[in-house]
C-alpha positions as CSV (number, residue, x, y, z in Angstrom):
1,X,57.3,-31.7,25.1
2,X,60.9,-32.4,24.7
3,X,62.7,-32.2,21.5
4,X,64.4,-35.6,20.6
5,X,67.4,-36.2,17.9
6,X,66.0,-38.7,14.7
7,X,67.8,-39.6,12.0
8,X,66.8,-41.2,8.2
9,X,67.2,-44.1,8.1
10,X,70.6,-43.3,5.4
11,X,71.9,-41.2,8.4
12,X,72.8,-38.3,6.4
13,X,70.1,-36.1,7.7
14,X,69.2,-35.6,11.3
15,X,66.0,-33.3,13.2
16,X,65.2,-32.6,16.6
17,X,62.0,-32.2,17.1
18,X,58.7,-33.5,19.2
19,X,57.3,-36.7,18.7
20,X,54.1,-37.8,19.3
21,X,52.8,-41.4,19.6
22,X,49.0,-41.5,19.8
23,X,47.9,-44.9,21.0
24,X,44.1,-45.0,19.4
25,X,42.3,-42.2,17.3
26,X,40.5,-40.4,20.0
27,X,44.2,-39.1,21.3
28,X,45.2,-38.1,17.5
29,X,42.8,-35.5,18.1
30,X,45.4,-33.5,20.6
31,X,47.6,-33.8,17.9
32,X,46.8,-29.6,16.6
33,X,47.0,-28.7,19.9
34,X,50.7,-29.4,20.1
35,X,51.5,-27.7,16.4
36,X,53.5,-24.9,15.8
37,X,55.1,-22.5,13.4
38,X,56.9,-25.6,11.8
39,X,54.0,-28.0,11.7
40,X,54.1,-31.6,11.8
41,X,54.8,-34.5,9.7
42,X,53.4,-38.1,9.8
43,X,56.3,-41.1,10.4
44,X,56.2,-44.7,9.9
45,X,58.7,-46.7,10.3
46,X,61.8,-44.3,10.3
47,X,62.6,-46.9,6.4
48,X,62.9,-43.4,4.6
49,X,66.4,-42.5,3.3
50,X,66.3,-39.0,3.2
51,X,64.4,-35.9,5.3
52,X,60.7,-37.4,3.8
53,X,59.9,-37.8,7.3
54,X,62.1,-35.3,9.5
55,X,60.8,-31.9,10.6
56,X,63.7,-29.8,12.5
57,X,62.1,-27.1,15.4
58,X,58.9,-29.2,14.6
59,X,56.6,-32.5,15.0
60,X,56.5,-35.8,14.3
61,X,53.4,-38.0,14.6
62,X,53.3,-41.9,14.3
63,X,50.5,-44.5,14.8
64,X,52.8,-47.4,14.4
65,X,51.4,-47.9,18.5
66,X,47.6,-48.1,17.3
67,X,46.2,-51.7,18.5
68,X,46.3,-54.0,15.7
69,X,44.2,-57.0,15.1
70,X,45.6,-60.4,15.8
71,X,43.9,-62.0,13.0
72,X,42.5,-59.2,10.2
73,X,39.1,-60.2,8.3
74,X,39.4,-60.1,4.8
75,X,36.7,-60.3,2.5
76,X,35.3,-62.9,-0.1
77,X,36.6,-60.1,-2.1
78,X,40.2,-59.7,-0.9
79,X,39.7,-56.4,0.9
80,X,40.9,-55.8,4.0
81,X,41.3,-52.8,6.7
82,X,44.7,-51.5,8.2
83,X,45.6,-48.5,10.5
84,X,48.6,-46.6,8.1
85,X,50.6,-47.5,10.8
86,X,50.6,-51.4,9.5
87,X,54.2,-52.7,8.5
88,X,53.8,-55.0,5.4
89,X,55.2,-57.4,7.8
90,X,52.4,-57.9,9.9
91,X,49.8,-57.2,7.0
92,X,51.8,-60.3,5.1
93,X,51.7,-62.7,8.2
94,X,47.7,-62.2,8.4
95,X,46.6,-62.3,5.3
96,X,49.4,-65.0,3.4
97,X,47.6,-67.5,6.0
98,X,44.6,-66.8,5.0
99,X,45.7,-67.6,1.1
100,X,45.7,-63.7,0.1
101,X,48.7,-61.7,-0.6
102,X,49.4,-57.8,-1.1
103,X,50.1,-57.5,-5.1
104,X,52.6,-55.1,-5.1
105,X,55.6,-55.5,-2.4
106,X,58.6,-53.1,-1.8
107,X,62.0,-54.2,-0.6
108,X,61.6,-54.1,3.1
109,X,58.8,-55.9,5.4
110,X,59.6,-52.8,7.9
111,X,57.6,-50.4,5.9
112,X,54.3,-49.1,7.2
113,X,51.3,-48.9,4.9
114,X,50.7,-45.6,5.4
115,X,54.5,-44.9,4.3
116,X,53.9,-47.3,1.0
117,X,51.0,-45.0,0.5
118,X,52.8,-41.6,1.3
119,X,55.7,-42.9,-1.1
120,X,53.3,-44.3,-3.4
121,X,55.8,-47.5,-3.6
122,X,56.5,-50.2,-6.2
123,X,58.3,-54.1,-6.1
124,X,59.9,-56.0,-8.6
125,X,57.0,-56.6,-10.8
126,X,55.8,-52.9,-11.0
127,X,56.2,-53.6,-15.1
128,X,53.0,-56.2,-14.5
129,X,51.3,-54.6,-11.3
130,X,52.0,-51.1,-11.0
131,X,52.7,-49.8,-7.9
132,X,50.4,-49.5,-4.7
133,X,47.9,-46.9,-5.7
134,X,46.1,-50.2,-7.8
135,X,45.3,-52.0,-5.0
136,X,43.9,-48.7,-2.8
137,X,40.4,-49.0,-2.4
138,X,40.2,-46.2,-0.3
139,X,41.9,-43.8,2.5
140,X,40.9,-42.6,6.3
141,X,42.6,-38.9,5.9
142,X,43.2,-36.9,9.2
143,X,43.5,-33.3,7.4
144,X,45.0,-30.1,8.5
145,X,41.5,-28.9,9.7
146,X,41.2,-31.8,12.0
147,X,38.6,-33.8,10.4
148,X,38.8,-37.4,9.1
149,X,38.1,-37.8,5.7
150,X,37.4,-40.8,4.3
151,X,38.6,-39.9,0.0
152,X,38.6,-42.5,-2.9
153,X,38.4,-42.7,-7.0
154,X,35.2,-41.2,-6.9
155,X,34.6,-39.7,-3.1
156,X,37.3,-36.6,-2.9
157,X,39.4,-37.7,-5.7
158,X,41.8,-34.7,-5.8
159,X,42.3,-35.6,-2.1
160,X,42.9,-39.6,-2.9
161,X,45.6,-38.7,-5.4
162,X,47.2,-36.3,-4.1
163,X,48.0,-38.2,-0.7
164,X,49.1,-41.4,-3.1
165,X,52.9,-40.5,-3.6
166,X,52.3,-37.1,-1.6
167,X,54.7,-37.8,1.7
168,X,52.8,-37.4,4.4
169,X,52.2,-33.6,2.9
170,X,47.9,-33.9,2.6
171,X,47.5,-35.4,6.2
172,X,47.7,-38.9,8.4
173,X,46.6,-41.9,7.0
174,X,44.4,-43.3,9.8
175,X,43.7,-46.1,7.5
176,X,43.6,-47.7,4.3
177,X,41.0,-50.3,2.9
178,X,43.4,-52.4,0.3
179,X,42.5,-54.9,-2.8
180,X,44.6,-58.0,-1.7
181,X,45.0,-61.3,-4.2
182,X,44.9,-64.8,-3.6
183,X,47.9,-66.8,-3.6
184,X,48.3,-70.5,-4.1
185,X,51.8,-70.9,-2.7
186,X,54.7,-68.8,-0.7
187,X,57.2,-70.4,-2.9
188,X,58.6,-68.6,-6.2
189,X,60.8,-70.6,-9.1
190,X,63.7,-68.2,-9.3
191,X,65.8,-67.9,-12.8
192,X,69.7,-66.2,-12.2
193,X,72.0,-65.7,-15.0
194,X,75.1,-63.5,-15.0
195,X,76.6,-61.3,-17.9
196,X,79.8,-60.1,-18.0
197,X,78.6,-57.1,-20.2
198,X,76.0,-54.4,-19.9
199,X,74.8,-54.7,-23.3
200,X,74.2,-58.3,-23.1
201,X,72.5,-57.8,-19.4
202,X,70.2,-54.8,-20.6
203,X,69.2,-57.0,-23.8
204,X,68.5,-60.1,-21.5
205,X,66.2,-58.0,-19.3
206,X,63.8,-56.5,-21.7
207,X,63.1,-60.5,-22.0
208,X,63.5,-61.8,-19.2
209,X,60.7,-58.6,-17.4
210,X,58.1,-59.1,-20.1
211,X,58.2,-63.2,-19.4
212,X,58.0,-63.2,-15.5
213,X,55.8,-62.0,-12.8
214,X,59.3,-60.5,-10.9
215,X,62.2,-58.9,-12.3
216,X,65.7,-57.3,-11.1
217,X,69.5,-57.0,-11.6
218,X,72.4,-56.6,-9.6
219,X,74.7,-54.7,-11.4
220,X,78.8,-54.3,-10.3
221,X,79.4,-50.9,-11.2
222,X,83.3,-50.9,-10.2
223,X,84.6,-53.2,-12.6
224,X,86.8,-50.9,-14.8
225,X,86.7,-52.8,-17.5
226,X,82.6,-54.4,-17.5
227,X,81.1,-51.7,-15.6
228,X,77.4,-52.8,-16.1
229,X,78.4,-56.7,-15.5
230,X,75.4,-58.2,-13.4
231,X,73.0,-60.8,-12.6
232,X,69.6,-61.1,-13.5
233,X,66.8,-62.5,-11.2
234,X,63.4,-63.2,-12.2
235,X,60.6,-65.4,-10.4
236,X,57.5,-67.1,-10.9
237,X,54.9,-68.3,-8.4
238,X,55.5,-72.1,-8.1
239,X,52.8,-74.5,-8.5
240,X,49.9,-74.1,-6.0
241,X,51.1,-76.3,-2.3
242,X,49.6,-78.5,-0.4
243,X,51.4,-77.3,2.7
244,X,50.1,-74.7,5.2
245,X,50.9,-71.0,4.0
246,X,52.7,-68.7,5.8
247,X,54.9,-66.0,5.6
248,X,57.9,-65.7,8.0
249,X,61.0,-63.2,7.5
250,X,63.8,-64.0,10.2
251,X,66.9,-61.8,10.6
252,X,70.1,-63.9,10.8
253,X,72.3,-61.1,12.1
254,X,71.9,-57.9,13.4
255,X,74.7,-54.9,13.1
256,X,75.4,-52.6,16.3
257,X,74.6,-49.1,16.0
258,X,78.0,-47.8,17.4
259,X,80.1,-48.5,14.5
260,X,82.1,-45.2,14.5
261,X,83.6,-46.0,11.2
262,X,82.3,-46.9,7.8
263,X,83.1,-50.5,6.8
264,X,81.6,-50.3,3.2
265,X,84.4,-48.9,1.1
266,X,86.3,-49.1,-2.2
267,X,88.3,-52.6,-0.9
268,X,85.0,-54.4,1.0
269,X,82.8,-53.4,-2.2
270,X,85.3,-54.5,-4.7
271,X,85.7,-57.6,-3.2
272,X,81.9,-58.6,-2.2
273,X,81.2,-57.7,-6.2
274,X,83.7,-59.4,-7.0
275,X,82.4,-62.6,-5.1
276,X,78.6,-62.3,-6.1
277,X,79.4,-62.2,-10.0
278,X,81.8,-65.1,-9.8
279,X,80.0,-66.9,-7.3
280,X,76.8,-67.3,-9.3
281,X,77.4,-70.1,-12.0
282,X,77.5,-69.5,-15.7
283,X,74.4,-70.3,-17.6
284,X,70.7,-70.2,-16.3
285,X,70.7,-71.0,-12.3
286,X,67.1,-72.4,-11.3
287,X,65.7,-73.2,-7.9
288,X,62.6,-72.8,-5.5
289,X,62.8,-69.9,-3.1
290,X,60.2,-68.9,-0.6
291,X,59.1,-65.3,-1.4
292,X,60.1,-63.2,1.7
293,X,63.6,-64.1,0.7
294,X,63.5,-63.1,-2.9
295,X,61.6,-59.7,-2.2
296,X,63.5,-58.6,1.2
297,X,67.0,-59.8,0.8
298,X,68.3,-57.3,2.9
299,X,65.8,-57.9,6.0
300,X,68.2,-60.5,6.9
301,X,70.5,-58.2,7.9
302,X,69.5,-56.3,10.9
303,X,70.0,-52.3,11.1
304,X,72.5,-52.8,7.7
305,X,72.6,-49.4,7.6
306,X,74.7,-49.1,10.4
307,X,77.4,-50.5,8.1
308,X,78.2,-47.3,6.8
309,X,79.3,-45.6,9.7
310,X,78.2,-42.4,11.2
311,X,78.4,-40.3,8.4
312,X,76.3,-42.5,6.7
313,X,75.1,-42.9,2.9
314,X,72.6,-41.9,0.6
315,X,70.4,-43.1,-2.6
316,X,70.0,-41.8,-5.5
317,X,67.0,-43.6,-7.6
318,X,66.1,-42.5,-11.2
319,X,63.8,-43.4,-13.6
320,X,65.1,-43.3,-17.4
321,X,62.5,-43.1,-19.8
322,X,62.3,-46.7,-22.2
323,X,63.5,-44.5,-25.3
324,X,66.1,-43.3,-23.8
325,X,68.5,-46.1,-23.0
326,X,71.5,-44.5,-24.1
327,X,71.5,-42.7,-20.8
328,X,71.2,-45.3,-19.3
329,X,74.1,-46.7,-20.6
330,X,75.2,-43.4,-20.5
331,X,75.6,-43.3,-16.5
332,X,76.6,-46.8,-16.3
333,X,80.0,-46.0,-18.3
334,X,80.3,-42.8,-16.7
335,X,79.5,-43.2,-13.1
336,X,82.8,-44.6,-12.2
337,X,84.6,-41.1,-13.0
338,X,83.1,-39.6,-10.1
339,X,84.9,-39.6,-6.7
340,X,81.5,-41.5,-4.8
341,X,81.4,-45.2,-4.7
342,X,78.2,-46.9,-5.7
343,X,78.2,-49.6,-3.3
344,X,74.8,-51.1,-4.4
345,X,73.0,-51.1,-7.6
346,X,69.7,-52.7,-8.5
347,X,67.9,-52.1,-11.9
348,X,64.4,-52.7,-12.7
349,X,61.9,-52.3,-15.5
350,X,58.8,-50.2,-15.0
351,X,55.5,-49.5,-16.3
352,X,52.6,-47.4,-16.9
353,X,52.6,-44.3,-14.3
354,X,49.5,-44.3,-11.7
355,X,47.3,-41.4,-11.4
356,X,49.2,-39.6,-8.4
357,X,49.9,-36.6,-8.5
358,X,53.5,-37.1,-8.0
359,X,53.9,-40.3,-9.3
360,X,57.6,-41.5,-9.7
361,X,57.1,-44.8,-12.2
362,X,56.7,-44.5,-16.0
363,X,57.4,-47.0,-18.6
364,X,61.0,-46.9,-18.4
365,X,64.1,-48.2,-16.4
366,X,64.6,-47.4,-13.0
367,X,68.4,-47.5,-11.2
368,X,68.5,-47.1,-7.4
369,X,71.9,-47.0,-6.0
370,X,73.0,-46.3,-2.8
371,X,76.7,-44.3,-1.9
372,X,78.5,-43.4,1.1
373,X,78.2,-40.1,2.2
374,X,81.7,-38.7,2.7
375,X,81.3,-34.9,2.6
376,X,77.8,-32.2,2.0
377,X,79.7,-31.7,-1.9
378,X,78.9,-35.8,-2.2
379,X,75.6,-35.5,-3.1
380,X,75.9,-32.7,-5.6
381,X,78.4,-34.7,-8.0
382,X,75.6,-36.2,-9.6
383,X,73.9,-32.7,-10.1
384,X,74.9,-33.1,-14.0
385,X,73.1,-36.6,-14.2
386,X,70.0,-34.6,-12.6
387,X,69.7,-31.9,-15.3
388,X,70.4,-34.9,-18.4
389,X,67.6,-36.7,-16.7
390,X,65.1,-33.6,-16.4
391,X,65.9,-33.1,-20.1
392,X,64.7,-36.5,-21.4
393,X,61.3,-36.5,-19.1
394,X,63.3,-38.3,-16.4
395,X,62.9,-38.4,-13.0
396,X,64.5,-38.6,-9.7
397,X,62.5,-40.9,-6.5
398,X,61.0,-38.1,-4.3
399,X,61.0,-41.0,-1.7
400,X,64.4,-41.6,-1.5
401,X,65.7,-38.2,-2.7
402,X,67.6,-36.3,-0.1
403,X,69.2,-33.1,-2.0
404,X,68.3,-32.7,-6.0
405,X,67.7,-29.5,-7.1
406,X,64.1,-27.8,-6.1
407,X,64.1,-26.2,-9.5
408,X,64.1,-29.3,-11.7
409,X,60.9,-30.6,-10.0
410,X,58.2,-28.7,-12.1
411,X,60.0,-30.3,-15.3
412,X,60.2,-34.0,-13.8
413,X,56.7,-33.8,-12.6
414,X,54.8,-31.7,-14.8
415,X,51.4,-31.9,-12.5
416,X,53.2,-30.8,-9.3
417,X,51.4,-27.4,-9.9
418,X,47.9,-29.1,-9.7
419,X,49.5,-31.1,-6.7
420,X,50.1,-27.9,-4.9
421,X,46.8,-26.7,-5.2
422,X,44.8,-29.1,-4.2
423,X,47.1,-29.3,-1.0
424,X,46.5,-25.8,-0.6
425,X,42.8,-26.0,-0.2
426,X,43.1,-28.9,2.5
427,X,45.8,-27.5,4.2
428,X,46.1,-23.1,3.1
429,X,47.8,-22.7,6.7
430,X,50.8,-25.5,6.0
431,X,50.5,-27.7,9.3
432,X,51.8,-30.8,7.3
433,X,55.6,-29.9,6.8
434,X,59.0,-31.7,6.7
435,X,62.4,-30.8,6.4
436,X,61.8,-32.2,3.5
437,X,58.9,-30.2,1.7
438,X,60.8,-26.9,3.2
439,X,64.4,-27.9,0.9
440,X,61.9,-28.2,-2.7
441,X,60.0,-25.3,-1.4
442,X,57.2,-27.2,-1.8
443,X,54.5,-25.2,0.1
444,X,55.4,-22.0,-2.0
445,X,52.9,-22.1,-5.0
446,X,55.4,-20.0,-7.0
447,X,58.2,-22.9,-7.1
């Protein structure tokens, strides 16, 4: 099998390797046949910013082609059935018909199940919901050994949390049985307010999170004199409607891939920041907003990645723990020193950590913000920030990471160890790599 060229979907890193597109689960079972000294890795829908889902000289397996169900049964109970290959695009245009809706949504309708799972992803109201690993009832596991396991809370446990939040390192999620919620209307009452401060922004939020079901803020991070100045968003379902419900997310533009040149810089950011903040109106902004546009803004905007050229840009998301918001403010001040450009920054409040393995959230703030990548050194400028972090039981995304420092993992997840072990014993012979697991050294038990 030919080797193809795949890149993140940041376009910093790149991989050739095999890919293999199984059509139903009898042909998964060829899969081993194909593997060699540098394994494979499950893929979804290419949505991950960094090498998560890359395996250079190796494979690349994606069930994104399985037949899917034009209308998907869902219980009395709110449980229904997906092949990990699902995007939560098609699961959302099923089941929001049908009145049910999944609790906890991340920011693209692009990502597969199987990736939410792998990633073990959160939305805007992870402070109320926690992320995705409360709403999985149970997991269809194709393991190293070639067997399907079927794990859950009490059937293979170890298993069950170690593939939430594991990327695609345990095996292929073949399918996942997921705890849905009803849902009286597609509509959300939306709140804005801008601050010209930090300070006053940060103090508005702890509020504003605790009060509503949804919660985020832009922040501008290259003012020079308000670095920190924002707007605050938070939502509410509206009353329940009498209208037919449905979910629909239309893209209004797309962006060609062959832009050889990066349009997001220093002049096109300053200006579009400058814009949003003064464009939003002073004092509390309220209107009715139908739900795909409040939780995927940016799926409006076909392929916007493509916006940052060919060299293209990376995220860095942390998670700061709540008694440590110094730090926070801490990088927000300090940020700006650094030769990078933080084009976008979103801040949300988070809650209690799930019982993965490798779980990211923990009651604290988490800061995602996305850079261009101009050089390999652009990355490591925020190598300082990493070690602060560690120090105060912070963490950096594993999701979206694409070049922190292996040896700060054990000390931002403390149960990696136990991670490691239990991936061991389904997998002692390391067919589930990723360029990815290889740069944290994550299959030496040692590390």
């Amino acid at each position: 099998m030919d080797r193809k060229t795949i890149r993140s979907w940041g376009g910093v890193h790149i991989s050739k390797s095999w890919q293999f597109n199984p059509a139903n689960e009898e042909e998964v079972a060829s899969l081993f046949d194909m593997n060699g000294e540098y394994g494979v890795i499950p893929r979804g829908s290419g949505n991950s910013y960094g090498d998560q889902a890359l395996n250079s000289k190796g494979g690349i397996v994606s069930i994104e082609d399985f037949p899917e169900l034009t209308e998907l049964p869902i219980t009395s109970e709110g449980h229904v059935s997906v092949h990990g290959g699902t995007s939560y695009g098609t699961l959302l245009t099923a089941s929001v018909k049908q009145g049910w809706i999944m609790p906890v949504i991340p920011g693209s309708k692009s990502i597969t199940i199987g990736g939410a799972i792998a990633a073990d992803a959160h939305g805007k109201n992870h402070l109320h919901k926690s992320s995705i690993s409360s709403y999985i009832i149970e997991i269809d596991l194709l393991t190293a050994k070639g067997s399907i396991v079927r794990c859950n809370r009490s059937h293979e446990p170890e298993l069950f949390w170690a593939t939430i939040g594991g990327l695609g390192l345990t095996g292929l999620i073949l399918k996942a049985t997921i705890q849905l919620e009803k849902i009286g209307s597609t509509q959300l009452v939306v709140k804005s307010e801008k601050f010209s401060d930090f300070d006053g922004l940060i103090d508005r939020f702890n509020t504003a999170a605790l009060n509503h079901s949804y919660c985020v803020a832009w922040l501008d991070l290259l003012s020079k004199t308000k670095p920190g100045r924002g707007i605050i968003q938070s939502a509410d379902p509206a009353g329940v409607s009498s209208k037919a419900l449905s979910y629909e997310s239309r893209q209004r533009v797309s962006i060609p891939k062959l832009i050889p040149f990066n349009l997001v810089n220093k002049a096109s950011c300053g200006a579009f920041n400058a814009v949003k903040f003064h464009g939003c109106p002073s004092g509390l902004q309220k209107k009715i907003m139908p739900i795909q546009k409040f939780l995927h803004p940016l799926d409006r905007v076909g392929n916007w990645n493509h916006l940052y050229g060919r060299k293209g840009f990376f995220q860095w998301q942390i998670v700061v723990p709540e008694t440590e918001e110094s730090f926070l403010e801490e990088i927000i001040s300090k940020l700006g020193e650094l030769p990078l450009l933080p084009s976008l920054a979103v801040l949300k409040r988070l809650g209690t950590e799930s019982g993965s393995y490798l779980s990211f959230c923990k009651p604290g703030w988490t800061l995602a913000i996305d850079f261009p990548f101009e050089s390999e050194s652009s990355r490591s400028l925020l190598n300082n920030f990493d070690k602060r972090l560690a120090e105060i039981g912070g963490r950096i995304y594993l999701a979206k990471d694409g070049g922190m420092n292996p040896e700060l993992l054990n000390v931002m997840y403390p149960r990696l160890g136990d991670w490691k072990q239990v991936r061991k014993e389904y997998d002692p012979e390391n067919i589930w790599q990723s360029n990815f697991s290889r740069r944290l050294k994550l299959h030496d038990p040692q590390s």
